[in-house]
Residue, then its C-alpha position, 0 to 999 in steps of 0.5 A: x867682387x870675391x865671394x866666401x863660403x861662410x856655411x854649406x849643408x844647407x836647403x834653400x836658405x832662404x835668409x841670414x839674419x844677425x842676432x841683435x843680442x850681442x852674441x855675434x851669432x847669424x840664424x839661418x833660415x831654411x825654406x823646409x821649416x829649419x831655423x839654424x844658426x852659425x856661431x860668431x867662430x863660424x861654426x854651425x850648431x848641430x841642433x836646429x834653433x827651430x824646427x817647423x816642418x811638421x806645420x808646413x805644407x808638403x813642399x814641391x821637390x823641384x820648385x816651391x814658393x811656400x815653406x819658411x819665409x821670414x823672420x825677424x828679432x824683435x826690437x828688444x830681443x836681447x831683453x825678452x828673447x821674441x822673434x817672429x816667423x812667416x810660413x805656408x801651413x795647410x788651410x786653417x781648420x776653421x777656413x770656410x768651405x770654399x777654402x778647403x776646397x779651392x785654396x792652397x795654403x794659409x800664410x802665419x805670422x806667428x811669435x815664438x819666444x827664444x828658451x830659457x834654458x838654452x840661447x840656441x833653442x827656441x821654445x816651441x810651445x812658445x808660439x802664438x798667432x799674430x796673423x793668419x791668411x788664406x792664399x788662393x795659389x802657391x806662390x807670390x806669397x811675399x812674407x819678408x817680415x821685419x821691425x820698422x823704426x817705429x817698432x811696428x812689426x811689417x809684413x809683406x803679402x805678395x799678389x795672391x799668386x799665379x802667373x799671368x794674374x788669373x785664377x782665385x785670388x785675382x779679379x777677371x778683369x782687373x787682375x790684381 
């Protein structure tokens, strides 16, 4: 096995995903709500393709599971320029009390369209809510989101988080 920088300066990438349009280009996603991409001649664009810190939770400084977790390119990509992003937010504004009080974060789904005046930015006016869950811990949030053969959009969710399988989200004697 012989291991290749292909791109450095990063935080926590946490995926590398080959654009379906042809450019030979690869996005990378970052844990801190960055969404970069590395040119086919291997160069990195200065600007991020997106950039959602600003509706991610504060993050740990030494271990989170929350942030940034997912995208996917629709099947038909190169033609309507849709891609599909999961991230932690804060609680929804319109969680319930109980939420508010004793729950981490809310998990999203969200569609973005890529910009029509650049290729390598995405419209971030663009998005629209596909799904959204309270999550009652930190962590164990899945969120590997990606186009099944019958185009369907799947996403995965994760067990409601904590070790040891207590605490909100888990039932007492069942656990998950």
């Amino acid at each position: 096995v012989d291991l290749q920088v292909v791109a450095d300066g990063l935080t926590a990438p946490l995926l590398l995903q080959s654009s379906p349009d042809g450019t030979g280009r690869n996005f990378i996603i970052e844990q801190i709500g960055l969404i970069k991409i590395l040119n086919a001649d291997g160069s990195m664009e200065d600007e991020p393709f997106l950039n959602i810190r600003h509706k991610l939770v504060e993050l740990g400084a030494d271990f989170d599971e929350q942030g940034l977790l997912g995208m996917a390119f629709h099947p038909d990509y190169k033609n309507n320029g849709k891609f599909y992003i999961a991230y932690s937010s804060p609680v929804r504004g319109d969680a319930g009390l109980g939420e508010h009080l004793w729950y981490a974060h809310t998990n999203v789904v969200a569609e973005y369209s890529v910009s029509s005046d650049d290729p390598n930015k995405a419209d971030k006016l663009s998005e629209r809510i596909i799904t959204q869950m309270d999550w009652p811990q930190f962590n164990h949030n899945g969120h590997w989101i990606g186009f099944g053969n019958d185009g369907m959009l799947y996403i995965s969710t994760g067990d409601g988080g904590y070790a040891n399988d207590w605490g909100i989200g888990h039932h007492v004697t069942k656990g998950n």
